[in-house]
C-alpha positions in Angstrom: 0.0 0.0 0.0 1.0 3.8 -0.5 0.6 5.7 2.5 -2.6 8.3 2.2 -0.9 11.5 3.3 2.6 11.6 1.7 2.1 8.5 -0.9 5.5 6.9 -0.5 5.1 2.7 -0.2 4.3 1.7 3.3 5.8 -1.8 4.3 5.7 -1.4 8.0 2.9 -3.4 10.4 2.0 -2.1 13.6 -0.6 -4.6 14.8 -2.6 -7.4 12.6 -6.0 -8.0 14.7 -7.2 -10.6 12.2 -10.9 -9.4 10.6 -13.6 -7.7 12.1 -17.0 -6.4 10.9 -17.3 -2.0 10.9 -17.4 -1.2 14.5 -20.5 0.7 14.9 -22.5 -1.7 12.2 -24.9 -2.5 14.8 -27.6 -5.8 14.1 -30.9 -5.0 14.2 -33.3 -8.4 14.9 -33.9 -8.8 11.5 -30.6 -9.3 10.0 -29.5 -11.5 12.6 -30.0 -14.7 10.2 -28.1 -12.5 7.2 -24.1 -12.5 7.0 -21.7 -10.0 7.8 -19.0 -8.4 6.0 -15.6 -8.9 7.9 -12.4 -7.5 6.6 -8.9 -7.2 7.5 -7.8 -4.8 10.1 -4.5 -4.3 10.3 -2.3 -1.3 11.1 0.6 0.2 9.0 3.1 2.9 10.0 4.4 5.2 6.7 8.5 5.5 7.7 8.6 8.4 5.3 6.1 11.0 7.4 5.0 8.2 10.4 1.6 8.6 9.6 0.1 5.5 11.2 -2.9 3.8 9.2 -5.6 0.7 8.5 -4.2 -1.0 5.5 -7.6 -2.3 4.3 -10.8 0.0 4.8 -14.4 0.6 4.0 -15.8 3.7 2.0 -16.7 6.3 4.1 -19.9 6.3 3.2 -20.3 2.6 4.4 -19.4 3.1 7.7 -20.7 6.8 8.2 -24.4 6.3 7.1 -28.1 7.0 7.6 -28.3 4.9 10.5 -25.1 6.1 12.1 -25.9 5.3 16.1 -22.6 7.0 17.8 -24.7 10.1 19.3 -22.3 12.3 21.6 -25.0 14.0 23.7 -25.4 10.9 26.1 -22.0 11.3 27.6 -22.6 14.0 30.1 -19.1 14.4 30.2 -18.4 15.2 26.9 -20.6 17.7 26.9 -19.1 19.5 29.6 -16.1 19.4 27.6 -17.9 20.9 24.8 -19.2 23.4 26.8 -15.7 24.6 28.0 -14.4 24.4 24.6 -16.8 27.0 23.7 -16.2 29.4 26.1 -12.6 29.2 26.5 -12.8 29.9 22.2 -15.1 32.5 23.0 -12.7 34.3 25.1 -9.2 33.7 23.5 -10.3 34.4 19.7 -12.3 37.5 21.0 -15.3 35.6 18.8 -18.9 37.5 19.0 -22.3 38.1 17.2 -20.2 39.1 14.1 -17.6 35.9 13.9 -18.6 32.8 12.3 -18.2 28.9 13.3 -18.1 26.1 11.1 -18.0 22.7 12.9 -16.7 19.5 10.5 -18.5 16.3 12.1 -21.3 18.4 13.9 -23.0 14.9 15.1 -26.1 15.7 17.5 -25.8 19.2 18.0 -23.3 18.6 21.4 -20.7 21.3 20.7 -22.9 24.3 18.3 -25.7 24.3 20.8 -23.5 26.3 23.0 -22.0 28.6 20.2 -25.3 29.2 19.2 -26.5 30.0 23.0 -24.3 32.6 23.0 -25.5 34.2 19.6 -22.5 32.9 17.8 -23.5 32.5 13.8 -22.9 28.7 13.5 -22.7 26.0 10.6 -22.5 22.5 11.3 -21.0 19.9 8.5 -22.9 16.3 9.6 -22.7 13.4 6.9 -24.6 10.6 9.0 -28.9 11.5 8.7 -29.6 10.1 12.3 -27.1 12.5 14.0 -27.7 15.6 11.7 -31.0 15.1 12.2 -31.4 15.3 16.0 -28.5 18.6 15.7 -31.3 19.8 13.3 -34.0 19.8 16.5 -31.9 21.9 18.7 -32.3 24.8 16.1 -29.0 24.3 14.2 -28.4 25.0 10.6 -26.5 21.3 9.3 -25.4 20.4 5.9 -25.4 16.9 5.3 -22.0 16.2 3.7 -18.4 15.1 3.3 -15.9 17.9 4.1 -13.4 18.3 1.8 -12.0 21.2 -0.5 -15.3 21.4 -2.8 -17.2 21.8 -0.1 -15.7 24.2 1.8 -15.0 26.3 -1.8 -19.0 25.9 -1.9 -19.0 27.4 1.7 -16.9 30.4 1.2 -19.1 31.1 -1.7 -21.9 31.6 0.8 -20.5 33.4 2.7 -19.2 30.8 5.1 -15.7 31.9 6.1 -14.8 30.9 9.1 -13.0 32.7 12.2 -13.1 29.0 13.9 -13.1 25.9 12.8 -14.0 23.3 14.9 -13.2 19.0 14.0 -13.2 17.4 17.5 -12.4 13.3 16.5 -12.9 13.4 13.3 -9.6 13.9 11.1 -9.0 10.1 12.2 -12.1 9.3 10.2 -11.4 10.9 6.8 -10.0 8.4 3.8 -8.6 11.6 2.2 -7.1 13.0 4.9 -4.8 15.8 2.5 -8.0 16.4 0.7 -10.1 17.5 4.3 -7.5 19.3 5.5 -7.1 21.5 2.1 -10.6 22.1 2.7 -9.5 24.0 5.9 -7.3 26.1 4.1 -10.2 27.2 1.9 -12.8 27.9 4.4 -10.6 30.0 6.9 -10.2 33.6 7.1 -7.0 34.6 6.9 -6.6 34.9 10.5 -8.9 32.1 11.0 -8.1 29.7 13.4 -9.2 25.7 13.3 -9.1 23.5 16.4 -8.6 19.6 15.9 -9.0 17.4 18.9 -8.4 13.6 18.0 -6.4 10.4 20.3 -2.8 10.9 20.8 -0.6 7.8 19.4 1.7 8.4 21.8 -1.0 7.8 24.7 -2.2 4.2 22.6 1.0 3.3 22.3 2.1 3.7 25.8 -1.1 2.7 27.2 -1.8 -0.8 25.1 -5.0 1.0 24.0 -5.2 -1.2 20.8 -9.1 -1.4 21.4 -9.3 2.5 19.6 -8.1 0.0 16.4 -11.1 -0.1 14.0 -12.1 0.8 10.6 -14.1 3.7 11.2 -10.7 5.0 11.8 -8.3 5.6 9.1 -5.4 7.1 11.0 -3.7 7.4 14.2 -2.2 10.9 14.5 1.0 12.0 16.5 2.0 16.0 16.2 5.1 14.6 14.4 2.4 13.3 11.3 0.0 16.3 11.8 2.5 18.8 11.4 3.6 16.9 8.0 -0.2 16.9 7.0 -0.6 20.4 7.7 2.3 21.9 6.1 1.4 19.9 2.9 -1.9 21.3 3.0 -1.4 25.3 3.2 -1.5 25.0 7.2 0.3 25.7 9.7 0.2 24.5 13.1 0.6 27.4 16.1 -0.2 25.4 19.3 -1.1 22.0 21.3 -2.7 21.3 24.0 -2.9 17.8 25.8 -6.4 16.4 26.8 -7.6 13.9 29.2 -10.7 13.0 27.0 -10.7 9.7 24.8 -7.9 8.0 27.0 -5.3 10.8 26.3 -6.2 13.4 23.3 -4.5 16.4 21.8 -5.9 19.6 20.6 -4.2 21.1 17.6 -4.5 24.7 16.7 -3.7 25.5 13.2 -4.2 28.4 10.5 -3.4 28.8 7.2 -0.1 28.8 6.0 0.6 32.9 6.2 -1.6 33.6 9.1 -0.4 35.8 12.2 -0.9 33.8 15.2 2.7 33.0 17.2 3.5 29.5 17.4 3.7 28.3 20.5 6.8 26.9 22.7 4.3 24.0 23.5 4.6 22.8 19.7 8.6 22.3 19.7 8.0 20.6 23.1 5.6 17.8 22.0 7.5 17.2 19.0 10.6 16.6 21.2 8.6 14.5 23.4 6.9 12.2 20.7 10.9 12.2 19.3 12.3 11.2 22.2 9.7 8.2 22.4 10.8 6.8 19.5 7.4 7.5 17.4 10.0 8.0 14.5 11.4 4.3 15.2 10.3 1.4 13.3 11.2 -0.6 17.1 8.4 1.6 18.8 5.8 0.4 16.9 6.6 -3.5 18.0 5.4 -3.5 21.2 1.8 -3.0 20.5 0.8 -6.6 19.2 2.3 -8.6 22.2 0.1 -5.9 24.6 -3.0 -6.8 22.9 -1.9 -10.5 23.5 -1.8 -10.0 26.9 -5.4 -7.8 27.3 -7.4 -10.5 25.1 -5.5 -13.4 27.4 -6.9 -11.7 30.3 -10.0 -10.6 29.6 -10.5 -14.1 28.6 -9.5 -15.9 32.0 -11.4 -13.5 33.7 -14.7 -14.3 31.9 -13.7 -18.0 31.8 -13.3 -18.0 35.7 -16.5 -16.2 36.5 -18.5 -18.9 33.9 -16.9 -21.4 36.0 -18.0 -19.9 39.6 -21.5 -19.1 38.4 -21.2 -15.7 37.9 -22.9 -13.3 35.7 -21.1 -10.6 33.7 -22.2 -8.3 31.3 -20.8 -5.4 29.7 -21.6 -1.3 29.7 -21.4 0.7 26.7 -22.3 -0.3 23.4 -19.2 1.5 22.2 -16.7 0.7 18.9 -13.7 0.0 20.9 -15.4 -2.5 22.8 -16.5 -4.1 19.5 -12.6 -4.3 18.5 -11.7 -6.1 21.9 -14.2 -8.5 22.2 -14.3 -9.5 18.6 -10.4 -10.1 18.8 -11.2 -11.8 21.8 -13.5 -14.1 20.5 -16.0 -13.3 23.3 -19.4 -14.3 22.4 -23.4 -14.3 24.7 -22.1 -16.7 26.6 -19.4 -15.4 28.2 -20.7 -11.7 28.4 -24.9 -12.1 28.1 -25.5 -8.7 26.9 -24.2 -4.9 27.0 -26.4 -2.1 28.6 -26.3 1.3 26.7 -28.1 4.5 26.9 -28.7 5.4 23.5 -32.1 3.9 22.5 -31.1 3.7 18.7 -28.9 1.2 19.9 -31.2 -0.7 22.4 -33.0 -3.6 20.8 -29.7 -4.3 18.2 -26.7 -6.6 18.5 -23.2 -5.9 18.9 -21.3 -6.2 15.1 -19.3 -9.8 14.9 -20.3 -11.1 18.1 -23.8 -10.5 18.2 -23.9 -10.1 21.8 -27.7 -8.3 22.8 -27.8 -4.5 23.5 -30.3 -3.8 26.3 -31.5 -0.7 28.4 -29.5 0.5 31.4 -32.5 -0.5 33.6 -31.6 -4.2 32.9 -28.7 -4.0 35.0 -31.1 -3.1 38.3 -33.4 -6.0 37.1 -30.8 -8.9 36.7 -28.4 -8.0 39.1 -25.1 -9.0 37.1 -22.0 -10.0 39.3 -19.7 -7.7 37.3 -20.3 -5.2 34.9 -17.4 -4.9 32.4 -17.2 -1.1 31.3 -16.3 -1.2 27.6 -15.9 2.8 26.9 -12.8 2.6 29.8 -12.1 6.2 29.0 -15.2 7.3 30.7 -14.8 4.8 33.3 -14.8 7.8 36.0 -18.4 9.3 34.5 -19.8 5.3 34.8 -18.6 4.5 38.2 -20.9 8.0 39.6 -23.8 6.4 37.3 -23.5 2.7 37.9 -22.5 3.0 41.9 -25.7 1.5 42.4 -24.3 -1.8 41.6 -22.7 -2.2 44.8 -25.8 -2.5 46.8 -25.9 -6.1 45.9 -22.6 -6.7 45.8 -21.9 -6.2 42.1 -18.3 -4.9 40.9 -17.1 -2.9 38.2 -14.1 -3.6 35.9 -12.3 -2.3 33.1 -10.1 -4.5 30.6 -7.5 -2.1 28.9 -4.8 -1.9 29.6 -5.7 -4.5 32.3 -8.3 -5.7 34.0 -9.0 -3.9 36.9 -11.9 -3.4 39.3 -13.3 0.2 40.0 -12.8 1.3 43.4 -15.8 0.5 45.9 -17.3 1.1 49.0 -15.8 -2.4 50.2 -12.6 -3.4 48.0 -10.5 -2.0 44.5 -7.7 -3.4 43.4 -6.4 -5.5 40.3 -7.0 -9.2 39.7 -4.4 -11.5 39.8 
C-alpha cells in the first residue's frame, strides 16, 4: 500500500488483529440470520512521514451512514467538555455576534448548541442522517456532507468563512485525509483559526490501547504526522494542548499557511517529546501486538473463571472500541450475556461480529449481574458515579485495557491476579 498522506510505499505493520465487521454496524433483529461483511484490520506505519494507518478499509460512506448510532450527547461528560471548549474559544479568539463557526463532524448538536446559546452564527458539517437530524431539532443550521475542498470552496461562496473551525475526532475518520485538511485552508479567514482534537498515538501506544483500532478510523495521529499533514496542505500548526478526553487526546490549533498567530513553545515541546519516544522508530511500533496478546488473554481468563464460579457478567457501553476487543477476543453471549447502553437507537440491536444483545440500562437493576465490564474505559470515571448502584448487591465494576481492573468501591478495588 501507499501511504494516504505523503504517498511513499508503506511496508511497515503495527498490529494485525485478524478481521472484524465496521465497529458501529450495529444488528438489528432482522438481519441476525443474514451474514456479515468482515475485513482485514491491520495497522501500517508510513516510515517516510510516520503517519500510522488501517491497510484495508471501508468507504466512508459505508461506515458513516443513515443509520449512524454513535450520538455524543449521552455522555454527560463530553458535553461539559464541549461546553468549556466554547467558552474558553469565545474568550481567547475575541469571537462574538459578528464571527462565524463552522464545525466538520457536527454529530447531534453537542458542541454548536452552545456557540449558538451565546449568539454565535454557527454552521454544522454532519454526513450521517440520524445524528444531523437530532442537531437539526436543537435549532441548528446542518449540511449533510463530506468535508473536503469542494465543499468548503462551496461554503466560502456563501459566505461561510470561518474565524473558527471546529473538528473534534474526526480527522481520524477521513479516507482523504490531505484532501479534508485542504478544505480547511479554503474555508478560513486569513486569520482564521481551526481547532482539531483527535487520540494521541503516543497515549495508545504507551497505554496498550489497541481497542481504539477499528475501521471507522483511518489514521492514528502523533504532532510529528499532523504537522507533515498540515504543512502539505497550506497550514500551519501554532499550538497544542494535551487532553484527558478519549484515554489521552491532543488539541491542535492550526491556521493557514501565512496567518499571524505566534506558534507556540508547546509545539517544539511535543515534538521533542513524541521524538524522544521513538514515534519515529520502526522498534516503537513492535510492542503493540504482544500488549493486545496480553489484554485478550486476560480478559479471557477473567470471563472463563466467573462462567466457571457461576457468575454473571455483562458489559456497559455499546461502544466501537469494545467491538474491536471482544471480537479479537473471540467473546461471544455466553461469556458476556448482553451490554447495557443509553442510547435507544442502539437498544434492541446486537453488537457487530459477536452479536452479543444491546439492552437498556435498567436491565442491570433488574438482573443483578456479578460484574459489569465497562467497555468505553475512558469514561470509566463518569460510569462509576452512574453505575454506583451496583454495589448494593454486591456487584463490581471492571475495566479490561490496559488490564483488567476493578473500579474502586465502598468495600474493595484493586487488580486481579
Amino acid at each position: 500500500m501507499n501511504c494516504r498522506g505523503c504517498g511513499m510505499p508503506v511496508h511497515l505493520t503495527m498490529i494485525d488483529l485478524g478481521t472484524a465487521p465496521p465497529s458501529n454496524a450495529y444488528i438489528s433483529a432482522a438481519q441476525l440470520d443474514q451474514s456479515e461483511q468482515w475485513v482485514p484490520l491491520r495497522v501500517r506505519v508510513c516510515e517516510s512521514c510516520w503517519l500510522v494507518q488501517v491497510e484495508d478499509y471501508r468507504a466512508a460512506d459505508s461506515l458513516f451512514d443513515a443509520d449512524y448510532a454513535y450520538f455524543s450527547s449521552f455522555s454527560s461528560s463530553w458535553l461539559a467538555h464541549a461546553e468549556r471548549y466554547v467558552v474558553s474559544m469565545i474568550e481567547r479568539f475575541g469571537l462574538t455576534a459578528g464571527s462565524k463557526v463552522v464545525e466538520v463532524a457536527a454529530n447531534d448538536g453537542y458542541l454548536l448548541q452552545y456557540f449558538a446559546g451565546h449568539g454565535i452564527p454557527c454552521l454544522g458539517i454532519e454526513p450521517t442522517a440520524s445524528t444531523a437530524c437530532a442537531a437539526r431539532k436543537k435549532g441548528l443550521e446542518i449540511r449533510e456532507l463530506f468535508f473536503g475542498q469542494m465543499v468548503a470552496g462551496q461554503l466560502a461562496d456563501e459566505g461561510w468563512s470561518a474565524d473558527l473551525m471546529v473538528a473534534n475526532n474526526v480527522l481520524a475518520h477521513v479516507p482523504d485525509i490531505n484532501d479534508f485538511l485542504r478544505g480547511f485552508a479554503a474555508l478560513l479567514k486569513p486569520n482564521g483559526v481551526a481547532t482539531f482534537e483527535f487520540p494521541h498515538l503516543l497515549r495508545l501506544m504507551t497505554e496498550h490501547q489497541f481497542d481504539t483500532l477499528y475501521h471507522e478510523h483511518y489514521s492514528y495521529l502523533s504532532l510529528i504526522a499532523v504537522q507533515a499533514l498540515c504543512a502539505r496542505n497550506g497550514l500551519t500548526v501554532f499550538c497544542v494542548e494535551e487532553l484527558s478526553t478519549h484515554g489521552g487526546s491532543l488539541r491542535v490549533f492550526v491556521q493557514r499557511a501565512k496567518g499571524g498567530h505566534p506558534v507556540d513553545p508547546a509545539v517544539d515541546a511535543m515534538l521533542a517529546r513524541e521524538e524522544r519516544s521513538g514515534l519515529r522508530t520502526a522498534d516503537y511500533y513492535a510492542t503493540l501486538s504482544p500488549a493486545a496478546e496480553r489484554i485478550k488473554h486476560e480478559l479471557l481468563r477473567f470471563l472463563l473463571q466467573a462462567k466457571a464460579d457461576g457468575k454473571k457478567v455483562v458489559g456497559y457501553g455499546a461502544a466501537a472500541k469494545g467491538n474491536t476487543l471482544l471480537n479479537y477476543a473471540g467473546v461471544r453471549s455466553d461469556l458476556l450475556a448482553w451490554v447495557a447502553d443509553a442510547n435507544p437507537h442502539k437498544q434492541g440491536k446486537f453488537l457487530p461480529g459477536s452479536r452479543i444483545p444491546i439492552l437498556a440500562p435498567a436491565q442491570i437493576a433488574e438482573q443483578k449481574p456479578d460484574y459489569v465490564l465497562l467497555l468505553p474505559w475512558n469514561l470509566s470515571d463518569e460510569l462509576a458515579t452512574e453505575l454506583a448502584y451496583v454495589q448494593s448487591w454486591g456487584g463490581r465494576l471492571l475495566v479490561a485495557v490496559p488490564v483488567i481492573r476493578f473500579l474502586p468501591s465502598a468495600s474493595s478495588s484493586g487488580r486481579t491476579q
